[in-house]
C-alpha positions in Angstrom: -5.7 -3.6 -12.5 -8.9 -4.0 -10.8 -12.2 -3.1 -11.8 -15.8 -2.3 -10.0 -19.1 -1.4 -11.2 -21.5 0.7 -9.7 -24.6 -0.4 -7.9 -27.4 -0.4 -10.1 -29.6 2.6 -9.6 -26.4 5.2 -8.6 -26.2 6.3 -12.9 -24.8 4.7 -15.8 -23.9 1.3 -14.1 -20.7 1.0 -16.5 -17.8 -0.5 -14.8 -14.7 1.3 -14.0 -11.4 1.0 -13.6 -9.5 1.4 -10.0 -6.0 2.5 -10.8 -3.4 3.7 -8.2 -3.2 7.4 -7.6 -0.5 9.3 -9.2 1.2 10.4 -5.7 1.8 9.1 -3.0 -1.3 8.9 0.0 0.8 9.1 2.3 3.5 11.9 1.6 1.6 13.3 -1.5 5.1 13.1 -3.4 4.5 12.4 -7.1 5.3 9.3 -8.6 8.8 8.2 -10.0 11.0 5.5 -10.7 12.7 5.8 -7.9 9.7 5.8 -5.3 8.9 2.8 -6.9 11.6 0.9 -6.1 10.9 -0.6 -2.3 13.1 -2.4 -0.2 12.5 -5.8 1.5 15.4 -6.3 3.6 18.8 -5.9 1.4 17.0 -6.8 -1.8 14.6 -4.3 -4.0 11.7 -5.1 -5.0 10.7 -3.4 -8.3 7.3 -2.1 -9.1 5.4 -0.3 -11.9 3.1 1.3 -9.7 2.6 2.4 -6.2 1.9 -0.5 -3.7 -1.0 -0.6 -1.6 -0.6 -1.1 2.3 -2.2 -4.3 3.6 -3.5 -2.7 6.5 -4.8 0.6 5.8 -5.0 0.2 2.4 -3.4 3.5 1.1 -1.0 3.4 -1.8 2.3 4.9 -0.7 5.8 5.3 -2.2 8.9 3.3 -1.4 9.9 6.0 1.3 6.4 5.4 2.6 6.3 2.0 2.7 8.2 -1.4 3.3 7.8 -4.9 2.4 8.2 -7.0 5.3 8.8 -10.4 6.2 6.5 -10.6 9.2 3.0 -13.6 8.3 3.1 -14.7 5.0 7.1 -13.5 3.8 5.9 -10.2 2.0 3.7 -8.4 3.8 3.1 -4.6 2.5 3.1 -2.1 5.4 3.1 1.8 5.3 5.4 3.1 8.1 2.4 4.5 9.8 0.7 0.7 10.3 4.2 -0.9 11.1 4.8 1.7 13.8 1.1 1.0 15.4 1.6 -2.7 15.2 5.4 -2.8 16.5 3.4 -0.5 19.4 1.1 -3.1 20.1 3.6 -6.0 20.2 5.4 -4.4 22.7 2.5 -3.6 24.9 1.0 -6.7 24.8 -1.5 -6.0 22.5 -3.6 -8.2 19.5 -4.0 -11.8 20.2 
């Protein structure tokens, strides 16, 4: 879990703790068992709570989101981000 603490000056200055959601950013479904459980090619990878995209940073479901094996062997991507960057690859695109 992480945590963060307001600036000082914006009220109490207590820290506070950044949880994930309870649904789904993406789809707005609400969480289960079952949207936690997110493939990574034949194999499911289990969760207790909903994992965050690497690039946009949203937390989505499994039927948001995939693990893939593209940089570093387990890369988080919501469908959204892995459509954009499969886009780009075939244009030509990023470096």
């Amino acid at each position: 879990m992480l945590s963060y603490c307001q600036r000082p000056g914006s009220g109490t200055g207590a820290c506070k703790t950044m949880e994930p959601p309870g649904s789904c950013q993406s789809c707005r479904q609400a969480v289960t068992a079952s949207r936690l459980q997110y493939r990574r090619g034949d194999t499911i990878v289990h969760n207790h709570a909903l994992l965050q995209c690497d690039i946009c940073e949203r937390y989505a479901c499994a039927e948001c989101l995939r693990v893939y094996n593209i940089y570093s062997g387990y890369d988080f991507l919501c469908h959204e981000c892995a459509r954009e960057l499969e886009q780009a690859r075939v244009k030509g695109g990023g470096h």
